[in-house]
KEKOLKE-735374 format. One record per residue (C-alpha): residue in one letter; x, y, z. Coordinates in steps of 0.02 Angstrom, whole numbers, padded with zeros to 5 digits. Example, Ala and Ser with C-alpha at 12.3 -4.5 7.8 and 13.67 -1.06 7.14 Angstrom:
BEGIN
mifi residu: A east: 00615 north: -00225 up: 00390
mifi residu: S east: 00684 north: -00053 up: 00357
***
This chain:
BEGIN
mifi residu: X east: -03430 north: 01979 up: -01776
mifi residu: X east: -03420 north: 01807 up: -01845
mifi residu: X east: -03258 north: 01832 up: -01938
mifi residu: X east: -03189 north: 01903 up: -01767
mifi residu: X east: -03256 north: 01747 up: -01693
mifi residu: X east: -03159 north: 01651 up: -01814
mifi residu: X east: -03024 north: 01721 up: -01803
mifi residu: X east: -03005 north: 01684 up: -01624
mifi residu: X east: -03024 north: 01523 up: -01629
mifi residu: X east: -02900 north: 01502 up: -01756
mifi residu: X east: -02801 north: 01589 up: -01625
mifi residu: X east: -02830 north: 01488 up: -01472
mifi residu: X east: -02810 north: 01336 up: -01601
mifi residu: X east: -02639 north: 01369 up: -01638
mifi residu: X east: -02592 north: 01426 up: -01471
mifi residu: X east: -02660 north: 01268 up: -01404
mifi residu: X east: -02551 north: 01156 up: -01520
mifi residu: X east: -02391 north: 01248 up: -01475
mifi residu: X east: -02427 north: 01238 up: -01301
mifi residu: X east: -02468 north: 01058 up: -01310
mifi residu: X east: -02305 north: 01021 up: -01426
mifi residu: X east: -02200 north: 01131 up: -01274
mifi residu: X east: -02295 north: 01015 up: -01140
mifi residu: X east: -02265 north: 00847 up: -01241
mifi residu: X east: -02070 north: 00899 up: -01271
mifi residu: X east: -02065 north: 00939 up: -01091
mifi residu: X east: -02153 north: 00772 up: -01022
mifi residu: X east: -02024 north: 00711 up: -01157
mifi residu: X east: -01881 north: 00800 up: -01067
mifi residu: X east: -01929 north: 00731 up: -00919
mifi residu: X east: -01932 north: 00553 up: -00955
mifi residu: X east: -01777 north: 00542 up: -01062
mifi residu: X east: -01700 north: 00637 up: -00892
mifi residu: X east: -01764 north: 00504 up: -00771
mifi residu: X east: -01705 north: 00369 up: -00871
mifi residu: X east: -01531 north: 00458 up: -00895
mifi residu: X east: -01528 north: 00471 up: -00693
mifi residu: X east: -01577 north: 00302 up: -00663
mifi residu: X east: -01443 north: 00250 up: -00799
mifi residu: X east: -01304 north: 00346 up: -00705
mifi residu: X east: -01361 north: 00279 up: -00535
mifi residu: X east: -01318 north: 00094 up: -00627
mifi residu: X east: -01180 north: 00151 up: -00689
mifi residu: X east: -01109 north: 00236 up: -00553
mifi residu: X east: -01122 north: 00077 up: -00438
mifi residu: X east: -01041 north: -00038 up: -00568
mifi residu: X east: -00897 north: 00105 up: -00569
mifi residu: X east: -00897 north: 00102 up: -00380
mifi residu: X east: -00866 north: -00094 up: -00370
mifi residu: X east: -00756 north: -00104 up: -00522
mifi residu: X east: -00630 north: 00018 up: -00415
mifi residu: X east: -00641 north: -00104 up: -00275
mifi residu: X east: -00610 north: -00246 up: -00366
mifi residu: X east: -00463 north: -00161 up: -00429
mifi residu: X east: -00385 north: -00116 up: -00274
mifi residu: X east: -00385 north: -00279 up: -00202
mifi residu: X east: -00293 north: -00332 up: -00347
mifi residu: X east: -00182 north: -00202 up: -00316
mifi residu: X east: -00159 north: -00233 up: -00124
mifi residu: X east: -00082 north: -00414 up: -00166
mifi residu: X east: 00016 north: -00373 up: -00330
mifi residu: X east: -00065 north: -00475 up: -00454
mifi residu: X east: -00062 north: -00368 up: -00616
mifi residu: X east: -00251 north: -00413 up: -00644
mifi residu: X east: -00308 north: -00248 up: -00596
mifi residu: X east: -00393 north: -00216 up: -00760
mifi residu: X east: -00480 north: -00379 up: -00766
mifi residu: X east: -00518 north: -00373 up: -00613
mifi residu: X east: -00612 north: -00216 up: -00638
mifi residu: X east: -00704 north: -00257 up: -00777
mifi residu: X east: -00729 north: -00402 up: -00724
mifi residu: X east: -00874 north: -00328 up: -00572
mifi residu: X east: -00919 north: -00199 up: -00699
mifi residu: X east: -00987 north: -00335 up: -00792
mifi residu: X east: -01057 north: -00406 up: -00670
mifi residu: X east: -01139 north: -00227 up: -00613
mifi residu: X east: -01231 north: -00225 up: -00806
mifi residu: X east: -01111 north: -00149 up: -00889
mifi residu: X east: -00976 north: -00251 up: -00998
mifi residu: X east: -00842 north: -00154 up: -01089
mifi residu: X east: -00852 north: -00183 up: -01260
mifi residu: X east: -01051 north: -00216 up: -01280
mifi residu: X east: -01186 north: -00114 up: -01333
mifi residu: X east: -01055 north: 00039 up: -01342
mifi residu: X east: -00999 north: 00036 up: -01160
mifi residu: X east: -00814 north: 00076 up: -01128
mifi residu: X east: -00748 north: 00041 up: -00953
mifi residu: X east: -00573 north: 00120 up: -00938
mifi residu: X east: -00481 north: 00081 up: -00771
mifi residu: X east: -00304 north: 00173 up: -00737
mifi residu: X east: -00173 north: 00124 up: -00604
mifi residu: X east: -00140 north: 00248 up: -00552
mifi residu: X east: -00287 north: 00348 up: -00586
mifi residu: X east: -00245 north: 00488 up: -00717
mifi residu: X east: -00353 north: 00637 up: -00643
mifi residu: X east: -00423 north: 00690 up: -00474
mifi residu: X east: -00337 north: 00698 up: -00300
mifi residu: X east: -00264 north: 00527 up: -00309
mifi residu: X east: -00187 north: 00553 up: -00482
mifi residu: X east: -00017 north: 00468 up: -00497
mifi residu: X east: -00056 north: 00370 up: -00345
mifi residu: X east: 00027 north: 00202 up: -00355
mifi residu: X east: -00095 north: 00152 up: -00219
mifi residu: X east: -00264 north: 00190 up: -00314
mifi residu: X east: -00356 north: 00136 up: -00454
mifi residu: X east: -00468 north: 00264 up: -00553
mifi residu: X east: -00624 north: 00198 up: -00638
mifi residu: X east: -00723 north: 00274 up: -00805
mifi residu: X east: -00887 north: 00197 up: -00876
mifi residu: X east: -00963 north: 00269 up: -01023
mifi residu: X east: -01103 north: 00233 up: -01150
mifi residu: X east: -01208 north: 00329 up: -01249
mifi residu: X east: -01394 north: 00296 up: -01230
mifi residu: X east: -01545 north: 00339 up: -01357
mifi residu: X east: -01661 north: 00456 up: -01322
mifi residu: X east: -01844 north: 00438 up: -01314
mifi residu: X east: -01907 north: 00618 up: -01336
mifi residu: X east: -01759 north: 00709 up: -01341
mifi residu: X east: -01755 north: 00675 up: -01539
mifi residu: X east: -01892 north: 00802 up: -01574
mifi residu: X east: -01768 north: 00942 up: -01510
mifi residu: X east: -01624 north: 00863 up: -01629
mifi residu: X east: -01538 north: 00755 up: -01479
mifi residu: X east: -01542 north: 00545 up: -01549
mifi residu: X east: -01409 north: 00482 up: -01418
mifi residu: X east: -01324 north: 00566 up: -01260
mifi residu: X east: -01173 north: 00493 up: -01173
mifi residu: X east: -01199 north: 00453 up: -00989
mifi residu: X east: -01039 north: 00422 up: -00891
mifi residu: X east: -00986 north: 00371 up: -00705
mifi residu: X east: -00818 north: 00381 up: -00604
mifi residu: X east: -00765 north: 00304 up: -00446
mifi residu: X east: -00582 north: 00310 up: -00365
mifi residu: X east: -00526 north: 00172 up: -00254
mifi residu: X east: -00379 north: 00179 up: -00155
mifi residu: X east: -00292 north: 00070 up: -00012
mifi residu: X east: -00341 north: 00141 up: 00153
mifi residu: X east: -00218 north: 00136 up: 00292
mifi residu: X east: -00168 north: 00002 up: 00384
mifi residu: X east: -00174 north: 00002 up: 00585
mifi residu: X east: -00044 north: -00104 up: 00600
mifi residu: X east: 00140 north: -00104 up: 00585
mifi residu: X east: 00217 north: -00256 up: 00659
mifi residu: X east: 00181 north: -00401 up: 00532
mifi residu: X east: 00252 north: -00568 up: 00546
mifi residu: X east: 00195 north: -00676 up: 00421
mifi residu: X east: 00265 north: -00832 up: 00398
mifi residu: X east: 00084 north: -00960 up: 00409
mifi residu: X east: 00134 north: -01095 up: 00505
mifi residu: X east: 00294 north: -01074 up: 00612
mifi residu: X east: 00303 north: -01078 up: 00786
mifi residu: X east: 00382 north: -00925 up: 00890
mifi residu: X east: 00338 north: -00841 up: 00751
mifi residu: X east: 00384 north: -00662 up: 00833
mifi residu: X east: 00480 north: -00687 up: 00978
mifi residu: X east: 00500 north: -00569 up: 01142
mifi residu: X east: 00609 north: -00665 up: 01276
mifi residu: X east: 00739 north: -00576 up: 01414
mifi residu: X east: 00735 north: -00405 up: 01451
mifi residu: X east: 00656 north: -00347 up: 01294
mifi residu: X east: 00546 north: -00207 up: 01291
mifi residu: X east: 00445 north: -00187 up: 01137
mifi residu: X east: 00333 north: -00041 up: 01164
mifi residu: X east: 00230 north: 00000 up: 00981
mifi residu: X east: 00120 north: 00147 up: 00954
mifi residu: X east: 00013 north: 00025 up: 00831
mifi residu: X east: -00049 north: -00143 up: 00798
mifi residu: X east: 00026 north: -00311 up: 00802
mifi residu: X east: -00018 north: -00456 up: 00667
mifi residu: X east: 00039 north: -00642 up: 00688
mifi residu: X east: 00003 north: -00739 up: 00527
mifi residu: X east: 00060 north: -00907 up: 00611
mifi residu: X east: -00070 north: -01037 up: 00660
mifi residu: X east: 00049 north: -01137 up: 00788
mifi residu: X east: -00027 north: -01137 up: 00956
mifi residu: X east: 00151 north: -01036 up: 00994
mifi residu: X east: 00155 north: -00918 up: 00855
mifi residu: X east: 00170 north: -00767 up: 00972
mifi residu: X east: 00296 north: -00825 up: 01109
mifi residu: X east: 00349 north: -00702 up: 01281
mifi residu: X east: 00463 north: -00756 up: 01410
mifi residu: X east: 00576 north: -00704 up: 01549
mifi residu: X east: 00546 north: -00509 up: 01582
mifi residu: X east: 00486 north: -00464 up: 01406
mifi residu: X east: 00349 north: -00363 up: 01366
mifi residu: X east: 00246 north: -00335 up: 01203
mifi residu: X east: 00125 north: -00197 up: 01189
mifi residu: X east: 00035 north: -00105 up: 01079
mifi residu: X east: -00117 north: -00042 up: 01016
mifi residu: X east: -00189 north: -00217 up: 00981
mifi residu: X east: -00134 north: -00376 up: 00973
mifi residu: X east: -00175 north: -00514 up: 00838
mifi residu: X east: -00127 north: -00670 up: 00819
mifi residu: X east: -00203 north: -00831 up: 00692
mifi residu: X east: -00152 north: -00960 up: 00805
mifi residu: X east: -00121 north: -00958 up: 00981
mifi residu: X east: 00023 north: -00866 up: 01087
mifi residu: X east: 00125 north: -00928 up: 01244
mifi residu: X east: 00154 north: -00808 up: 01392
mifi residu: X east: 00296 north: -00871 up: 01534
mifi residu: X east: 00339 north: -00685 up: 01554
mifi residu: X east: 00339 north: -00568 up: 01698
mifi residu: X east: 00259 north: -00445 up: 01611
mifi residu: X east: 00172 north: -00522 up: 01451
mifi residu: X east: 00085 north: -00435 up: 01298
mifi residu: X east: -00048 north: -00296 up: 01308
mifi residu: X east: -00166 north: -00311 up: 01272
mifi residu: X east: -00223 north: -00488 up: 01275
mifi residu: X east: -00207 north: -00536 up: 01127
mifi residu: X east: -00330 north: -00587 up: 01001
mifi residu: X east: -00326 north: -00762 up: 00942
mifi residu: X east: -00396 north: -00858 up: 00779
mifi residu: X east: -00411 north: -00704 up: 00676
mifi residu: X east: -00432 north: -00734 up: 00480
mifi residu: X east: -00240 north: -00752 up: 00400
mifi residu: X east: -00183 north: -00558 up: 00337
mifi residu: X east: -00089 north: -00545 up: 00191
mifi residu: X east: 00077 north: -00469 up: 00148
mifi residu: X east: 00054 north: -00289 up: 00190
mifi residu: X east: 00174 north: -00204 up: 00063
mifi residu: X east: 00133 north: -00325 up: -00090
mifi residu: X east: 00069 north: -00192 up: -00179
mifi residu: X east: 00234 north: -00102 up: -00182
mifi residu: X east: 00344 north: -00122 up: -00349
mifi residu: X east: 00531 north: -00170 up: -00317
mifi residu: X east: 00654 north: -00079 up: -00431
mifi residu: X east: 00755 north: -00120 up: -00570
mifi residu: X east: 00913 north: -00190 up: -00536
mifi residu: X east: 01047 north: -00143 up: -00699
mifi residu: X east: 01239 north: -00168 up: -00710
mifi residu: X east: 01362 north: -00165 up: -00584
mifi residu: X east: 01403 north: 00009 up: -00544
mifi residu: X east: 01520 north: -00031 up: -00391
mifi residu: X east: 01597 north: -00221 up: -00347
mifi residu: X east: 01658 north: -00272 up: -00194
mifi residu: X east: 01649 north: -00118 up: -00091
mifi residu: X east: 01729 north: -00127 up: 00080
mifi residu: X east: 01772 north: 00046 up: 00194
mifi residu: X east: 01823 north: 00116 up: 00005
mifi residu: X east: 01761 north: 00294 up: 00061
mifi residu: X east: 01690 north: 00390 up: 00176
mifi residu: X east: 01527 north: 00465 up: 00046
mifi residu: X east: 01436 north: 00339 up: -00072
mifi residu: X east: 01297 north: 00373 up: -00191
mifi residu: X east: 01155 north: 00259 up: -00267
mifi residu: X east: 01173 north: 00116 up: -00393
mifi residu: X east: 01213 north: -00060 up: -00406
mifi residu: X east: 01322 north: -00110 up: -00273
mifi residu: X east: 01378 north: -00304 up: -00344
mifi residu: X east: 01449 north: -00397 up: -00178
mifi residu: X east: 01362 north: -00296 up: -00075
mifi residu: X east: 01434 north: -00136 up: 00053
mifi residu: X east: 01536 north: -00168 up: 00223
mifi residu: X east: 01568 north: -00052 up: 00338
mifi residu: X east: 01697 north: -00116 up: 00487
mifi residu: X east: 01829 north: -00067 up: 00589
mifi residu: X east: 01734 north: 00098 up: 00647
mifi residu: X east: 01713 north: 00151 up: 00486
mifi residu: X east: 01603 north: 00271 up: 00454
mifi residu: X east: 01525 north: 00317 up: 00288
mifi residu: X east: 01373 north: 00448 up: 00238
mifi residu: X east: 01242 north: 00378 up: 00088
mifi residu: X east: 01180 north: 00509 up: -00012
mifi residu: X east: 00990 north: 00504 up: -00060
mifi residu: X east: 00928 north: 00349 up: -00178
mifi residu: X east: 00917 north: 00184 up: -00206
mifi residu: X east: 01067 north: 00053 up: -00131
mifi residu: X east: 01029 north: -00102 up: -00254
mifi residu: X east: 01142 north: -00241 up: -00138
mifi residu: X east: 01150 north: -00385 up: -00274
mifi residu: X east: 01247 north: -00489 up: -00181
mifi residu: X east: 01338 north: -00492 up: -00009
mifi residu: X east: 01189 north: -00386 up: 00074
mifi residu: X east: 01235 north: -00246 up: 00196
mifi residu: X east: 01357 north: -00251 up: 00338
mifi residu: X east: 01376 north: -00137 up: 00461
mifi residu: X east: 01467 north: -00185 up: 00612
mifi residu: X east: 01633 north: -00178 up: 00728
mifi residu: X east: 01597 north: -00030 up: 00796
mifi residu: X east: 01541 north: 00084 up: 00609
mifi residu: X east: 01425 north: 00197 up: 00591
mifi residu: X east: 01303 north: 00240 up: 00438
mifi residu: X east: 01203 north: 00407 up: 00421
mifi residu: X east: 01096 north: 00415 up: 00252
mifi residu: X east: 00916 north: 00525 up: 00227
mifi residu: X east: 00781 north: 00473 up: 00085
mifi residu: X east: 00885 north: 00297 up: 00068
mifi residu: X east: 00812 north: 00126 up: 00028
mifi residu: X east: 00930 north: -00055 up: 00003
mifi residu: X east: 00865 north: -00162 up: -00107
mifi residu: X east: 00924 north: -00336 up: -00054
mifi residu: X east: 00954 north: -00480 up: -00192
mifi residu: X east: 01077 north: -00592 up: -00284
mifi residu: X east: 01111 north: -00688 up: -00419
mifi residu: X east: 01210 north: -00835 up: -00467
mifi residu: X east: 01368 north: -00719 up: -00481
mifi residu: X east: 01328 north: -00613 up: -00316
mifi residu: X east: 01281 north: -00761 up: -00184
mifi residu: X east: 01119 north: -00659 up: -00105
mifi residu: X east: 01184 north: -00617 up: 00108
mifi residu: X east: 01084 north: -00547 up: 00226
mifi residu: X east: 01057 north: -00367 up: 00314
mifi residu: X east: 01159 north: -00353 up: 00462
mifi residu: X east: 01182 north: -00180 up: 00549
mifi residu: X east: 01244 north: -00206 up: 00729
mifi residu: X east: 01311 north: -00132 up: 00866
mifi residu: X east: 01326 north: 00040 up: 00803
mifi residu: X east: 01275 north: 00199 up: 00928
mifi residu: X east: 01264 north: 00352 up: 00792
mifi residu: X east: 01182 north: 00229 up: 00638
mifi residu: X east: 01032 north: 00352 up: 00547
mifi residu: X east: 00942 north: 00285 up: 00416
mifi residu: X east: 00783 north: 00368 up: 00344
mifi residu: X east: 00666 north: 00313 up: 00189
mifi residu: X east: 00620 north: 00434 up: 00046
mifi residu: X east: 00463 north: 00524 up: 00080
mifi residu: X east: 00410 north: 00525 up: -00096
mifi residu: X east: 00417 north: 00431 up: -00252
mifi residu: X east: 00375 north: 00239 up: -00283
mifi residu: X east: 00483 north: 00185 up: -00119
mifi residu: X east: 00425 north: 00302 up: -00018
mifi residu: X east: 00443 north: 00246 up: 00165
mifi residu: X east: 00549 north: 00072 up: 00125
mifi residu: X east: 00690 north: 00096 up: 00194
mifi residu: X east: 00768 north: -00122 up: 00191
mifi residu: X east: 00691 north: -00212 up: 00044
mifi residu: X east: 00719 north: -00398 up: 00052
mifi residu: X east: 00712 north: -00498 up: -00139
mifi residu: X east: 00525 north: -00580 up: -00115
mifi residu: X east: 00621 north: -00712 up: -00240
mifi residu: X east: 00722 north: -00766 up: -00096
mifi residu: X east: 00673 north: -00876 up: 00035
mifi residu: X east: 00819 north: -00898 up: 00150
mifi residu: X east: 00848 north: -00942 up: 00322
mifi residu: X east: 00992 north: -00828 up: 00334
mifi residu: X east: 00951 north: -00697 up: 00482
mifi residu: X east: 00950 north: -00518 up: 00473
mifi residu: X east: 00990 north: -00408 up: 00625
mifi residu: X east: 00951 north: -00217 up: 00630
mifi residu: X east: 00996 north: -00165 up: 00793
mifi residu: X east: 01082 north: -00035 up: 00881
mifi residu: X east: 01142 north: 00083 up: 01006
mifi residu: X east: 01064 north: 00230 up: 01108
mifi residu: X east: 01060 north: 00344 up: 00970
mifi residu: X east: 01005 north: 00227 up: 00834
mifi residu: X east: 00874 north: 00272 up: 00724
mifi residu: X east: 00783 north: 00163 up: 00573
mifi residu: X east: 00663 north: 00269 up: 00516
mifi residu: X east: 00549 north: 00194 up: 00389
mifi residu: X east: 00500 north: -00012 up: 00348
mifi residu: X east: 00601 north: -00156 up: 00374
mifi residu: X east: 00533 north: -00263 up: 00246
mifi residu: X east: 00597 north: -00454 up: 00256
mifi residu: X east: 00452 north: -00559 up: 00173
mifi residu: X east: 00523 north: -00720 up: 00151
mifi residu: X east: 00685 north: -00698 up: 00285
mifi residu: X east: 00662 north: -00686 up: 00475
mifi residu: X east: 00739 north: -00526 up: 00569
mifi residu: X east: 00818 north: -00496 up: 00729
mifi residu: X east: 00761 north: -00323 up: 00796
mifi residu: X east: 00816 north: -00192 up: 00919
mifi residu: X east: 00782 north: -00011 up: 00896
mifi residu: X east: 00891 north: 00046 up: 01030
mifi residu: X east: 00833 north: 00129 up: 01201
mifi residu: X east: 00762 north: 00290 up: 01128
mifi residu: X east: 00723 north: 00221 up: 00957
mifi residu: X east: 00570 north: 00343 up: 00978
mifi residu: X east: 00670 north: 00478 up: 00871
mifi residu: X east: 00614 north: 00392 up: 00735
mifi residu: X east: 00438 north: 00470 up: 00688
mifi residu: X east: 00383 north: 00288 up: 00616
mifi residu: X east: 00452 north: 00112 up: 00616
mifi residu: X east: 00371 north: -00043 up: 00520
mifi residu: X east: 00417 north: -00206 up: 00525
mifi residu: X east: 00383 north: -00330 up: 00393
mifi residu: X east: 00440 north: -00516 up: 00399
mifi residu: X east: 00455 north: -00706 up: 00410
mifi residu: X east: 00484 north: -00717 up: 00588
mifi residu: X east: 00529 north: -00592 up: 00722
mifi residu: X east: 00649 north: -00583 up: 00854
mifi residu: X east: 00646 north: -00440 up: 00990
mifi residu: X east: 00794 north: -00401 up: 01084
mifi residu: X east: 00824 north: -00250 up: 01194
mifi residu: X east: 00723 north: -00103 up: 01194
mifi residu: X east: 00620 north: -00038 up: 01040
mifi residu: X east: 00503 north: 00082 up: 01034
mifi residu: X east: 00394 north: 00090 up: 00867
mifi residu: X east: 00299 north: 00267 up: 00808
mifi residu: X east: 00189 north: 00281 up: 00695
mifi residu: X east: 00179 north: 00484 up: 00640
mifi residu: X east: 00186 north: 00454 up: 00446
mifi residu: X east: 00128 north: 00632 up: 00431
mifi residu: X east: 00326 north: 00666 up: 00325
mifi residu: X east: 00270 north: 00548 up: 00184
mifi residu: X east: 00170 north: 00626 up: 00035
mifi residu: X east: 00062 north: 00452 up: 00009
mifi residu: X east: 00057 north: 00418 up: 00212
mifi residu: X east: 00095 north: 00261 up: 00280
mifi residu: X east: 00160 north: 00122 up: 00150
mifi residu: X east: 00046 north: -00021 up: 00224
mifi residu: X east: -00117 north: -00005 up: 00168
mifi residu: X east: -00278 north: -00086 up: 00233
mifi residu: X east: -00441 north: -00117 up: 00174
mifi residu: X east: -00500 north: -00057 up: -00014
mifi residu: X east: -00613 north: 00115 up: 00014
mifi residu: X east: -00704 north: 00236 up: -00106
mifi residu: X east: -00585 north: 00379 up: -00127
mifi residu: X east: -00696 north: 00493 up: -00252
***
């Protein structure tokens, strides 16, 4: 009976110490857990801030995304290159539902922690990692004049009807920089305006518009011009009736009722602009002009005018995707450009004049065109133009972007 007696104690002794070891490795599991959890929850909001910062970077062009980025990672705890912690940021981000997206900015933070515990079951480090996605949200507006001190900066006088499914931004802080007179009227879905604005019209803008807001910046800054190459065309004037993408050096005319189809791509007008006028007609789908110059190719303006059967649509995909006129941000130039036209007229995508004012009429049932942005200096509004905004046909939506949001 004693020997049975010891026996079982030796029993209940060993089973003891393997259930306490079990306990202690579980206790152990536990803690080096927690502190994993609370690691990532760090982590995770340094990731989430770093993608922000990164965006806005993107938004005005600057190339700093990456700095940027770390930049508020660092400032989050985490600092790429110390005590083992990578923070990789790609634009555009490289996985997920925004990969490719020219728009976005992905964000990776990694570092591999020591355990606690964890080293009794054979584990002495375990890499803890966070990723946040930020991306340009859209914009509300599209109708942006932005030259920051002008007066008149967009103008509506006469009979000019200027009727847009969206917002309206005045970057001018004159105490005229929105100016309506005679019959026109301005509406839209709001109204905004730096400085001040001048009514003498009959009808005036709707709604009343919103003064001393905080300066916007360029909307489409974040959008990459192409690269201009040789000449692959000089001088052309009425030379056909079908023309394909390239390098058009001296720009195109059309006159003389000429009328001419462009084939899907990129027009790059280095020199002599576009001109399309005297009664000639253009018709081009998933087309954007590039407008520049050099000291060859004197840099001329846009001018399409007085045509009744003129359609023009931007690509729906790709790095362009819904420019359809790109001015040269290089240039500032006084030189006006007109887009206007007949009954039947459609400009279906952004008119994008940073640095250059525009003269603007959409024609009376300019509402076949599912969207319409304008981007400039100044703006002038004659006639009758009706602005959409249904960017449903374009794979990134709307090229104007607003604030920076948490994508994933």
């Amino acid at each position: 009976m004693r020997q049975r007696r010891k026996k079982q104690a030796g029993y209940v002794l060993i089973t003891g110490g393997i259930l306490a070891i079990l306990l202690f490795a579980f206790m152990g599991l536990a803690v080096d857990t927690g502190y994993f959890q609370w690691m990532k929850r760090r982590m995770q909001s340094a990731a989430d801030a770093a993608a922000i910062a990164a965006v806005r970077e993107l938004q005005v062009q600057s190339g700093k995304q990456v700095s940027a980025g770390q930049y508020d990672s660092s400032l989050n705890g985490f600092t790429n290159g110390t005590n083992n912690v990578t923070v990789t940021i790609n634009v555009p981000p490289a996985s997920g539902t925004y990969a490719g997206n020219n728009s976005s900015a992905e964000v990776i933070i990694s570092q591999p922690l020591p355990t606690y515990f964890m080293g009794i079951l054979g584990f002495s480090k375990i890499t803890v990692a966070a990723r946040a996605v930020g991306t340009l949200g859209p914009g509300s507006a599209c109708i942006y004049a932005l030259d920051p001190a002008v007066s008149k900066a967009l103008v509506a006088s006469g009979s000019a009807n200027i009727n847009a499914q969206c917002g309206i931004i005045v970057d001018s802080s004159s105490n005229d920089a929105l100016d309506t007179s005679g019959s026109a009227c301005v509406s839209g879905s709001s109204i905004e305006v730096v400085g001040d604005y001048s009514n003498s019209s009959s009808c005036g803008p709707s709604p009343t518009p919103q003064t001393g807001i905080q300066s916007q910046p360029d909307p489409l800054a974040n959008v990459a011009a192409p690269t201009v190459g040789a000449c692959n065309f000089t001088g052309w004037h009425n030379a056909g009736t079908v023309l394909n993408p390239g390098v058009y050096c001296g720009g195109i005319n059309l006159s003389g009722g000429a009328t001419a189809t462009f084939n899907s791509g990129t027009y790059i007008l280095l020199g002599g602009g576009l001109n399309i006028s005297g009664g000639s007609n253009g018709t081009g789908t998933g087309v954007t002009f590039y407008n520049t110059g050099n000291s060859t190719y004197a840099y001329r303006p846009i001018v399409v005018s007085g045509t009744s059967t003129t359609s023009f649509s931007a690509p729906t995909s790709g790095s362009l995707a819904g420019m359809l006129f790109f001015q040269d941000r290089s240039f500032s130039n006084t030189s006006q450009n007109t887009v206007s036209g007949g009954s039947t007229t459609i400009f279906q995508g952004a008119l994008y004049f940073p640095s250059t004012p525009l003269v603007y009429s959409g024609g009376s049932v300019a509402a076949h065109a599912a969207y319409t942005i304008i981007v400039a200096n100044t703006i002038n509004f004659s006639g009758g133009s009706y602005l959409n905004n249904d960017y449903s046909t374009l794979s990134g939506g709307s090229p104007i972007k607003g604030s920076s949001v948490l994508a994933e």
